[in-house]
C-alpha positions in Angstrom: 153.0 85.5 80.9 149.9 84.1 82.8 149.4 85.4 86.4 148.4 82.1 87.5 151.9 80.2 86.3 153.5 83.3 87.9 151.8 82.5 91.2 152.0 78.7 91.2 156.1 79.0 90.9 156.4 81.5 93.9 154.1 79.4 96.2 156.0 76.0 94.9 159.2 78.0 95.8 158.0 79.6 99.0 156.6 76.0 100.5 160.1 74.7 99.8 161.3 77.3 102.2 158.7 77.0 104.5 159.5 73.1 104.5 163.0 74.1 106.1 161.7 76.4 109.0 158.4 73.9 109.7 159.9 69.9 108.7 162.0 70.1 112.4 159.1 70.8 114.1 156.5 68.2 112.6 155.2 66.9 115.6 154.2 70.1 117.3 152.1 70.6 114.0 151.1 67.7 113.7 149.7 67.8 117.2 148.1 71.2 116.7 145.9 70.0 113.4 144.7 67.2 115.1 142.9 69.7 117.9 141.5 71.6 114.7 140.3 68.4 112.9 137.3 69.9 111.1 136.6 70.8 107.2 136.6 75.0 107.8 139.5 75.0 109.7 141.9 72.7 107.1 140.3 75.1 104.2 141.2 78.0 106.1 144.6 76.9 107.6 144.7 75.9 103.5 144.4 79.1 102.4 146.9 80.7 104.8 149.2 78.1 104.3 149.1 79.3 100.3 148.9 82.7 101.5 151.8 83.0 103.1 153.7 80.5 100.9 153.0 83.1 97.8 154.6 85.6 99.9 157.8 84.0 100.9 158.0 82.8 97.5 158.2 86.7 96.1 160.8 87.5 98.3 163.0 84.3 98.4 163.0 83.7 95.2 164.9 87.3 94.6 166.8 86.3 97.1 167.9 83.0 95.2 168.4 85.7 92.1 171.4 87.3 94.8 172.4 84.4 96.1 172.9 82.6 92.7 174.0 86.2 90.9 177.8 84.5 90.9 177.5 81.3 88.9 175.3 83.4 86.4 177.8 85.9 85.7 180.4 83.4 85.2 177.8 81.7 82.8 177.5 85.3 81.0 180.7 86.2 80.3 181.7 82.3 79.2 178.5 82.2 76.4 179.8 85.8 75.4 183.4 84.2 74.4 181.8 81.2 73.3 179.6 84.0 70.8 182.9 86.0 69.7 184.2 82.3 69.1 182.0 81.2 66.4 183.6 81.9 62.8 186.5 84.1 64.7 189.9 82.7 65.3 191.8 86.3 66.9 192.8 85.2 70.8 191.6 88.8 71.8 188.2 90.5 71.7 188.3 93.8 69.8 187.9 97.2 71.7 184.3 98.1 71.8 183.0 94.7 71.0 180.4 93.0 73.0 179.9 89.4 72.0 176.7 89.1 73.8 174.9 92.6 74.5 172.2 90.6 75.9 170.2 94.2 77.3 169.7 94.4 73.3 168.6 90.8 73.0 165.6 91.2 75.7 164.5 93.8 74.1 164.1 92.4 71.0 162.1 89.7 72.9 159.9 91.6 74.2 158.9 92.8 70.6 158.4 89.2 69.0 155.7 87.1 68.8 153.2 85.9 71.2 155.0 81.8 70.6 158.6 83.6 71.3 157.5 85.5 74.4 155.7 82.3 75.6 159.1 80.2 75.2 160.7 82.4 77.0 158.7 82.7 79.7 158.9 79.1 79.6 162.6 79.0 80.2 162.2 81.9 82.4 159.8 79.7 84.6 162.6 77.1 84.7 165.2 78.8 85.5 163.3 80.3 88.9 162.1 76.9 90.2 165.1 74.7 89.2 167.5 77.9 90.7 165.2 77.6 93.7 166.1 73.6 94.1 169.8 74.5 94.2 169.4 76.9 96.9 167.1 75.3 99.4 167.0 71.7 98.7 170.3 70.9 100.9 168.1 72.9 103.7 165.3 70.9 102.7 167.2 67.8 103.5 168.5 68.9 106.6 165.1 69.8 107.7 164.0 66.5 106.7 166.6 64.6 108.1 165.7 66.6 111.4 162.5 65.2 111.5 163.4 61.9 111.0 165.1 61.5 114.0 164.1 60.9 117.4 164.5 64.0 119.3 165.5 62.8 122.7 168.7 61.2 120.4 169.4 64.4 118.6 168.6 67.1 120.4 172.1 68.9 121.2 172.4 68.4 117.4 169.3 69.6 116.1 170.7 73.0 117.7 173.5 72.8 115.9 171.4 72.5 112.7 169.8 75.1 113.2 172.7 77.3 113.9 174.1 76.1 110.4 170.9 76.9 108.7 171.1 80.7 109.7 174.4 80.7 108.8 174.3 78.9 105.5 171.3 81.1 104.2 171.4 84.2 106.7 174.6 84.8 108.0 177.2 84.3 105.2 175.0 86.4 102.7 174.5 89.4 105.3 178.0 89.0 106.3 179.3 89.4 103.0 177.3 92.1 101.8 178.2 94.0 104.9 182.2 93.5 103.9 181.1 95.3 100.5 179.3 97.6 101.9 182.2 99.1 103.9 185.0 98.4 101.3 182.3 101.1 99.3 182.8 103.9 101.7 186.6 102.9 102.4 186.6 103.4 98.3 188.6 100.5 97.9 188.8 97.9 95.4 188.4 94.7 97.0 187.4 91.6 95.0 184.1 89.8 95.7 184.2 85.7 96.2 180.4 85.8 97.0 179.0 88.4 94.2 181.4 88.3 91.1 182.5 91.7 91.1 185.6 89.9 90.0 183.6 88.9 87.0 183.6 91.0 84.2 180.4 92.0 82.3 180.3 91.2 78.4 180.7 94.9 76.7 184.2 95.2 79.1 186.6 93.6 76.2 189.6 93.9 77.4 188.4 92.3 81.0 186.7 89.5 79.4 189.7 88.7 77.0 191.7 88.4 80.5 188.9 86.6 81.9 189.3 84.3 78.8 193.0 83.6 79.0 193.1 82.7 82.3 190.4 80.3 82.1 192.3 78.9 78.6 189.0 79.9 77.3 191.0 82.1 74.4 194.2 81.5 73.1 196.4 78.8 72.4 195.7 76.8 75.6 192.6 76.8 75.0 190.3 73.3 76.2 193.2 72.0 78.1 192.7 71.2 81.6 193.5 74.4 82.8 190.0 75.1 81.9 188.7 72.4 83.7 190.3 73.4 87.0 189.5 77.1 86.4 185.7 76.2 86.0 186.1 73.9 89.5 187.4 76.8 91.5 185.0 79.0 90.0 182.2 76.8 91.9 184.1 76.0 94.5 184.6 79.8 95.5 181.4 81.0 95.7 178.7 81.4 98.5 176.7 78.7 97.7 178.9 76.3 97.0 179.8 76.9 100.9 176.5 76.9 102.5 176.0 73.6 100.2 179.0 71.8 101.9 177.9 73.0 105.1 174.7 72.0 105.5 175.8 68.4 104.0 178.4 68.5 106.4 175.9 68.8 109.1 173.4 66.5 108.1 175.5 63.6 107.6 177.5 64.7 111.6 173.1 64.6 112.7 172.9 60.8 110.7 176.2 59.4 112.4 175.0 61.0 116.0 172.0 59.2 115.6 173.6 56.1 114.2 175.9 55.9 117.0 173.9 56.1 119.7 171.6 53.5 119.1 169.5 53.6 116.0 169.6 51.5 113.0 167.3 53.4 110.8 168.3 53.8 107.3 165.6 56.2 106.0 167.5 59.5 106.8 170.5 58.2 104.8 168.6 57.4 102.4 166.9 60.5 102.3 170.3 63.0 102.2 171.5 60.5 99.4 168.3 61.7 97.7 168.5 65.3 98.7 172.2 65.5 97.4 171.3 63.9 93.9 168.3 65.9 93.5 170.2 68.9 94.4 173.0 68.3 91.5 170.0 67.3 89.3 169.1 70.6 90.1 171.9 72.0 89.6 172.8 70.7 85.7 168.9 71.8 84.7 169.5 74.9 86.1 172.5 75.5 84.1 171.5 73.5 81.1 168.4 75.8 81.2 170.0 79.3 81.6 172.3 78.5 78.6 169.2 77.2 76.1 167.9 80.7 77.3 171.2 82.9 76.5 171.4 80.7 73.3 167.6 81.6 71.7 168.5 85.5 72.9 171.5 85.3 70.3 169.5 83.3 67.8 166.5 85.5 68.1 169.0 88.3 66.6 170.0 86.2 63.6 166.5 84.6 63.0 164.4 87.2 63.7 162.5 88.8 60.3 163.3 92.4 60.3 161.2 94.9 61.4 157.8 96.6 59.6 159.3 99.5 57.5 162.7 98.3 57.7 165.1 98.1 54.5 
């Protein structure tokens, strides 16, 4: 993969985060460019701006990888029984059997040709920038919405926002690691609603046939709506699915403050009607684009000529 599309995705992804810590405070920087109106000072302030974008992108965009690590387990493990699936009718996985040993797959990647590689870094790149949308977009809104509004008519609110930014994409995170951290030295088995530990990983057959049933994934109930409501409560419990609600939560309590005091400005109702269909935009790609990816790891395996030497 080219180290310039590498570097473009973590600045794209680290000036969406700093567009939630700098969109509330607009005017101050606004104010302070204007006393540095000159052409060296906008190339340097420029450069640092990029700078330090880059670097928040490298971190924050792991940190979407943690954040996210849930839904993409739950994706896992469906493909995998979707996989044992095709051309088998038993309602159990087999002992041993691991419907999608995608560890295998990526290393088969990594060994195909220069067009393979560059599809999949191609799908790779989608899956950071559109995972990144679904994480800091409803921030992103909030911020924005935050800036809209006059400050003398928000401003016991705006704390308030900011105190559900920390927690949405802060607190709740740290909070929850700390509760597995300690159920680790307690040695006791506690199920995870924020990481999937309750999820099981593909190569664990008789888990995943459980997970199956349950979800009328496998079996004879399978496709009802049992599945459907399964697969709701799978989003709805889940970390991000919390901060999401949260923040909206919040920035719609900000629009009807405002609203009800005395403005009549539609723009930052507008603009959270935007942020919340970009945001399940987001969402559906991101999905969309992490199964196309699973899908071409198993098809690689089937399609793939065999190897120099082989019989």
């Amino acid at each position: 993969m080219k180290t310039t599309e590498v570097f473009i995705e973590q600045v794209l992804i680290g000036f969406l985060v700093l567009a939630i810590g700098a969109l509330p405070f607009q005017s101050e920087i606004l104010s302070f460019l204007q006393v540095r109106d000159s052409v060296s000072s906008a190339l340097s302030l420029g450069a640092v701006s990029v700078g330090v974008a880059y670097l928040c992108g490298v971190v924050f965009d792991r940190y979407a990888d943690i954040y996210l690590d849930r839904f993409v387990k739950h994706l896992r493990a469906r493909f995998a029984i979707e996989c044992f699936r095709k051309g088998n009718s038993a309602g159990e996985i087999p002992a041993g059997v691991d419907p999608f040993p995608e560890d295998q797959y990526r290393i088969l990647a990594l060994s195909a040709a220069s067009g393979v590689q560059d599809w999949f870094h191609y799908l790779r790149s989608g899956i950071r920038l559109s995972r990144a949308l679904v994480l800091y977009m409803p921030g992103v809104t909030l911020a924005g919405v935050m800036a809209i509004i006059q400050k003398e008519t928000a401003e016991k609110t705006q704390s308030v926002a900011y105190i559900v930014l920390a927690v949405a994409y802060l607190g709740a995170p740290l909070t929850a690691l700390s509760l597995q951290f300690s159920n680790f030295f307690r040695k006791k088995r506690i199920r995870s609603f924020f990481f999937g530990k309750d999820i099981p990983r593909t190569d664990e057959s008789k888990k995943l046939t459980e997970y199956g049933k349950c979800r009328a994934l496998l079996g004879a109930e399978r496709g009802n709506l049992k599945s459907a409501l399964r697969t709701l409560a799978d989003i709805c419990v889940s970390l991000q699915f919390f901060a999401a609600v949260l923040i909206g939560i919040t920035t719609w309590y900000i629009i009807g403050t405002d609203l009800g005091q005395s403005s009549t400005n539609l723009v930052p109702m507008i603009l959270a009607l935007v942020g919340s269909t970009f945001t399940c935009l987001a969402a559906a790609t991101w999905v969309k684009v992490e199964r196309t990816y699973m899908n071409y790891h198993a098809m690689l395996r089937k399609y793939s000529p065999p190897a120099a030497g082989a019989r």
